[in-house]
Steps between C-alpha positions, in 0.01 A plus 500: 500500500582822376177530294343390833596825729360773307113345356449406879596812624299702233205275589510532892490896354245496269219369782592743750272855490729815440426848602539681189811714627675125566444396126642829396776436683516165386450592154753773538737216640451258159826614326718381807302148531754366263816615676342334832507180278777488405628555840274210574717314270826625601411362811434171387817436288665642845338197701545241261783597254652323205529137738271254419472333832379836621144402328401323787452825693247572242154273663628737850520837317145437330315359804659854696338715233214315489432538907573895415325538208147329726635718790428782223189438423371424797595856611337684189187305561502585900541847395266543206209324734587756772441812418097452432446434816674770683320777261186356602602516892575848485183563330344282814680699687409862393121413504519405848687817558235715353224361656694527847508853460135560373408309843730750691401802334156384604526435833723843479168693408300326752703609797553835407129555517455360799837671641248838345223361676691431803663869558204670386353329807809537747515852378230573730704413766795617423312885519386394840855358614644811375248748685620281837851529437467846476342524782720299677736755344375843624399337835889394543597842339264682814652230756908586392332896486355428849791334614743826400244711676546303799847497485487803475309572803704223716824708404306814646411365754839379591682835407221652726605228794854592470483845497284499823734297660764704373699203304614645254716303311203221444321762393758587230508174368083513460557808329735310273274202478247785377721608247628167342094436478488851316741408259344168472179623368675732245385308219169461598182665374329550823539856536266563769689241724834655368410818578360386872818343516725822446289719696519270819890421437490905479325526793668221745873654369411844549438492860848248557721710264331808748589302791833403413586853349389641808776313740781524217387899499577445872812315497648762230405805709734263790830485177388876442372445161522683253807657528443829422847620547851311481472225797756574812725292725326700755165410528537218779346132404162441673470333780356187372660495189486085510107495500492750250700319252317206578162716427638615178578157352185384606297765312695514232474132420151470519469793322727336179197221604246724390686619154317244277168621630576854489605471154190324359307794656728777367592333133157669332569862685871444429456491134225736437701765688845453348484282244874579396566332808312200479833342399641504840434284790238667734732693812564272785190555754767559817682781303127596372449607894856608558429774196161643653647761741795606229204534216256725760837681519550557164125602401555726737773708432433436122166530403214769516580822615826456692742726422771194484269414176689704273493446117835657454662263780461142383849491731340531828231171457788337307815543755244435776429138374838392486580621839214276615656255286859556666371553857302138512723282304712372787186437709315308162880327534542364796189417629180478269704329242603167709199498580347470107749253486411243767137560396587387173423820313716508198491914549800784550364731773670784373417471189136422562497844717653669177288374292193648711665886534568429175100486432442839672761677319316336131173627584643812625703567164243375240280794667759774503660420132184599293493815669870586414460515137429795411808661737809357337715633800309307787498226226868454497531550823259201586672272226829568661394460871337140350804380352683593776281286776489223246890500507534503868237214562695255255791633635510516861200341627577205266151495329490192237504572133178258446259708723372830302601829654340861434681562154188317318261785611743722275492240218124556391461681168441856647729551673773291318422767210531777739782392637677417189370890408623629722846335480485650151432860591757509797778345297425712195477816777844399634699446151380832361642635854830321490588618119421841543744490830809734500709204546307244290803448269815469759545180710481508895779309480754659306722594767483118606692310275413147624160574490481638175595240225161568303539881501067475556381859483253559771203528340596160345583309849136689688318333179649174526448518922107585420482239293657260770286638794181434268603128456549446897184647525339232260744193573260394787170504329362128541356545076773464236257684254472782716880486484509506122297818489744695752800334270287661179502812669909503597517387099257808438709730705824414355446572154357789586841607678661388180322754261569725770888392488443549102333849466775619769792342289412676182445815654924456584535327176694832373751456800542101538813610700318684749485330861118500459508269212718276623304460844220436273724213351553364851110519602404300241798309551445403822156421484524226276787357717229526761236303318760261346546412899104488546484283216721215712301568838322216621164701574499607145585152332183388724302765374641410112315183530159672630579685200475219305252334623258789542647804451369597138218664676705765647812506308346493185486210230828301449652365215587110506844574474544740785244280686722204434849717619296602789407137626870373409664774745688637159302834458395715807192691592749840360606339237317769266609832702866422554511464089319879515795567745740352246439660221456852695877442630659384211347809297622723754856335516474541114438884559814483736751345275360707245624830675770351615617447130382801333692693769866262455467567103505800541814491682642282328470660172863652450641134615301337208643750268871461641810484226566106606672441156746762599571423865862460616589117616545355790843506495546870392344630831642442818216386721120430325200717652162542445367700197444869602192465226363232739506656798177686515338160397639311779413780742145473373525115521630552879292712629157352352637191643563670876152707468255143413652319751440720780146496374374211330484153746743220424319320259362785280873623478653142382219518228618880450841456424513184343239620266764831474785264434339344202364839360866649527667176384262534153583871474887489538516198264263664278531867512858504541714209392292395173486833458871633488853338414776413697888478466654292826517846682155531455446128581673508812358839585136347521584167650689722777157705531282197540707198712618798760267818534137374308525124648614597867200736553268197482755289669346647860201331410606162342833284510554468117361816372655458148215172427227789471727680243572189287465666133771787628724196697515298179528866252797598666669151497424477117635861442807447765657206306821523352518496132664166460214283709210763346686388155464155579152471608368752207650202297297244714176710426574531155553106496216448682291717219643320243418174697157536572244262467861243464534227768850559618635340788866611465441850450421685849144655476518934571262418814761297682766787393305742634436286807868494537545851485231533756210646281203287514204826442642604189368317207857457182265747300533761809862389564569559095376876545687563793821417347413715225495806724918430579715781307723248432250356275389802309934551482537176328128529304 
């Protein structure tokens, strides 16, 4: 049996057909064939065993491996009989494929030719569709044109109708029709009917907006329009004031009925005319009629040969408008504006009626101005008298922000630059005026004491109040680069007043305590306090970010840092002259102190040279008092003090004497107590001189004068101590010599000695040399 297993097996194998990867496989497989035996074998001892009786499973085993082993073969045979067959289907297969598509790409060619054939025929026809279509086309094109003409004419006709029997509101709402058709055919390239179109719509609303301008003329005349002068309580109501109101709101709503078609035949004259204008809604066509008798009026008075046309009176045109403007706002109030209003008109009467003076007064100035510049007198006199009227109509007749006034006739480049010329030569004119003044230097104010903190010379404060008046003049202007160029020129005109300030101060450089120098102190002063202030003003912040936006054109390239401080509100637009301003007040407060100094060392020369190792102590003389050698210095001191604080300003005389204090607080330390020796008369002698005649003259100005004097304070505590504590700590500093660079915890450090003592300026080394000017000391030494 187990000889059986594997020959039948192998057999069964060996008839079978192998693809060649198979018998590699199989071949590759031959080492393990032996370990599947044996597992064939295992097997068998596992169903049969070491028991005898089990051999009669054997016939059953062999007759199950005999159905598998058939089962086998069977299976390689079905297989190796297959495939054959199956190649030579899909070969079948293909080559009915092939010649499927050579039949289709066949029949392919033969009905694209006669698909060719078949359009080259219909092509024919298609050329003679197409020339029908397009007749068809123009024909419909001439019906729809025919169709518009008759239109047209039927709207005519009915406008015509209505007019003759005097219905007028039908005939407003043909004339609308009209219109809507007009705007209609915008698109269109039919010019010739376009054109027929405008001129009848011209035609029809010319003689209706005659008509209806005619009665409203009428009904006015009834109200007393215009109102030439201020209306009165006296003039007595007409009779039938009832049927006149009713008049009025008839005309003036089917006037607002005509606006659309007055527009379309005013847009093209509109914008060739004033095309700076063509922004603006067209003017309502009621206040249109209500402005015909005030503009024959004002052509009147104001143009040609009158004598009211004067060049040198802008005034007389301008103040005349806004009486008109005052004198009809109450009736534009109360009764043509409800009536806009239930007509639906989305208009302010008042405004609209500004808005047409306003029209008379632009064409009026853009004459005149071109003619004033070559007289800069009648020049300024215009630009005022235009500022002026553009004030009062914002102001008091309420005139919105978003509708242009009359300043952008003074905004175009010739006369901006002659403008901004002339602002140059007037304020340059007026400076060299104020300086050479007889009272230039002295403040108006000096009698005032209130009013006279900043000590401003006068020439100083009438600078700073031209420079103010030139920035209302330029606050209103609608272009924030025209307001750059007017801020360049107050930038211009300020450091020009500083070199002025400059060549003036070193003129009275040999007397810096003159009154003159110190009011030049205060000028510049106060000028830079001014444009610190500007520098936080809200117009000038919003003119900082023009600046920075567009401003390099006029103020001159920026760097990226200042541009960056400028848009991040840290710099300001005067960032640049208030440093100029600095530096010209600190080197003049230099020059002060300077003086100041050179005249106290002088006085104080015999005090320096005193005998303080020989004084007498404290406790030989009977009450202490001040040093006679000292007294001319602190009479010096005293009056200087008195003198630059009745003429320097507040904050120039802090600066002034605490920049004194520290100069005289080096000097005495310096000059006098390094530079002499002291027994404890002497020591007490110069502490009494300093805590109660040198400290108390500053002590007016300060509560704890003796902080500016902090080397002298801390001296005359060092050179005041009795021996035994000034024996003591000379051992500490000692100690702490010996100790340095030792980590010593236990051993206090000569800083927190001299802490304790109340000396924290002095460095040991300084506190070592002090002690060393003590007689008792050089005694002992």
């Amino acid at each position: 049996l187990m000889s059986f297993l594997p020959s039948k097996a192998s057999r069964a194998l060996s008839n079978a057909p192998s693809h060649p990867d198979r018998t590699d496989s199989r071949n590759s497989q031959s080492p393990s064939q032996g370990g599947n035996l044996t597992e064939d074998v295992d097997a068998l001892q596992k169903e049969i065993g070491g028991d005898l009786k089990s051999l009669k499973k054997v016939s059953g085993l062999l007759e199950h491996l005999t159905l598998e082993n058939k089962q086998l073969e069977e299976q390689v045979l079905t297989v190796s009989s297959s495939v054959p067959l199956r190649v030579s289907a899909a070969l079948s297969t293909a080559e009915e494929s092939r010649l499927k598509l050579e039949s289709l790409l066949e029949k392919e060619r033969l009905l694209s030719n006669t698909l060719q054939q078949h359009l080259q025929g219909a092509q024919v026809w298609a050329d003679s569709i197409g020339q029908v279509l397009g007749q068809l086309d123009t024909l419909e094109r001439h019906m729809k044109y025919l169709q518009c003409l008759a239109r047209i004419e039927e709207l005519s006709d009915s406008i015509q109708q209505y007019l003759m029997t005097n219905s007028m509101w039908d005939a407003v709402g043909a004339i609308d029709r009209m219109a809507s058709l007009d705007m209609g055919l915008r698109e269109s390239g039919c010019s010739h009917l376009q054109a027929f179109l405008r001129e009848t719509l011209r035609f029809w609303h010319k003689i209706l907006k005659d008509k209806l301008a005619s009665d409203f003329e009428e009904v006015l005349t009834q109200f007393h329009w215009p109102f030439i002068s201020p209306p009165t309580q006296t003039l007595s109501p007409p009779a039938n004031t009832q049927e006149l109101n009713s008049q009025l709101e008839q005309l003036v709503s089917q006037l607002v009925s005509l606006q659309t078609s007055d527009d379309l035949i005013s847009e093209k004259k509109e914008t060739l005319s004033r095309p700076e204008q063509s922004q603006t809604p067209p003017l309502s066509l009621p206040i249109q009629i209500m402005l015909l008798p005030l503009s024959k009026r004002f052509r009147y008075h104001f143009t040609g040969n009158r004598q009211t046309n004067n060049l040198s009176k802008p005034e007389w045109y301008l103040t005349q408008v806004l009486i008109w403007m005052g004198n009809s706002s109450n009736f534009m109030d109360e009764k043509i504006q409800p009536i806009l209003d239930r007509a639906g008109a989305k208009v302010n009467a008042r405004v609209e009626l500004c808005r047409g003076l306003l029209t008379l007064v632009q064409e009026k100035l853009s004459q005149d101005a071109p003619r004033l510049l070559y007289d800069d007198a009648l020049f300024c006199h215009l630009v005022d008298e235009v500022l002026q009227f553009e004030k009062e109509l914002r102001s008091t007749h309420s005139y919105p922000r978003a509708y242009p006034g009359i300043l952008h006739i003074l905004l175009e480049e010739t006369v901006l630059q002659k403008w901004l010329s002339v602002e140059r030569k007037m304020a340059v004119e007026k400076v060299d005026a104020m300086l050479s003044a007889e009272g230039a230097w002295s403040s108006q104010y000096k009698d005032i004491t209130d009013m006279d903190e900043l000590k401003a010379p006068d020439c100083a404060e009438t600078f700073m109040t031209l420079l103010l008046v030139i920035t209302e003049r330029y606050r209103a202007l609608p272009c924030p680069r025209a307001q750059l160029s007017f801020l360049a020129l107050q930038k211009e005109l300020v450091d020009d007043f500083r070199i002025r300030l400059t060549q003036v101060m070193k003129e009275e450089s040999r007397q810096p305590l003159s009154p003159r120098y110190c009011a030049i102190l205060n000028a510049a002063n106060y000028i830079s306090t001014v444009l610190s202030d500007w520098g936080d003003n809200v117009f000038f912040l919003q003119l900082q970010q023009a600046a920075v936006s567009d401003g390099e054109e006029i103020l001159g390239p920026l760097g990226a840092m200042e541009t960056g401080r400028l848009a991040s509100l840290e710099g300001s637009l005067f960032e640049a002259l208030l440093a100029l301003l600095e530096r010209l007040r600190g080197d003049m407060l230099g020059r002060l102190l300077d003086a100041v100094m050179r005249d106290v060392k002088e006085k104080a020369q015999p005090y320096c040279k005193d005998r303080w190792i020989s004084l007498p102590s404290q406790s030989d003389q009977a009450t202490m008092s001040l040093s006679s050698s000292a007294c001319p210095m602190m009479l010096c001191l005293r009056d200087h003090l008195l003198q630059l604080q009745q003429m320097l300003c507040l904050p120039l005389f802090q600066m002034f004497w605490q920049g004194l204090a520290e100069r005289l607080d080096s000097f005495i330390y310096e000059d006098l107590i390094l530079y002499n020796h002291f027994n404890e008369g002497g020591a007490a002698q110069l502490q009494y001189d300093m805590t109660r005649n040198l400290f108390p003259l500053f002590g007016h100005y300060c509560k704890r004068p003796e902080n500016f004097f902090k080397h002298v304070k801390e001296a005359c505590i060092i050179l005041t101590l009795k021996v035994g504590p000034a024996l003591l700590f000379c051992d500490v500093l000692k100690q702490s010599e010996e100790d340095e660079g030792i980590l010593n915890h236990q051993q206090p450090s000569a800083e927190s000695a001299l802490n304790e003592l109340g000396v924290y300026k002095l460095a040991p080394s300084d506190v070592q040399i002090l002690l060393n000017l003590r007689s008792a000391w050089l005694n002992q030494s």
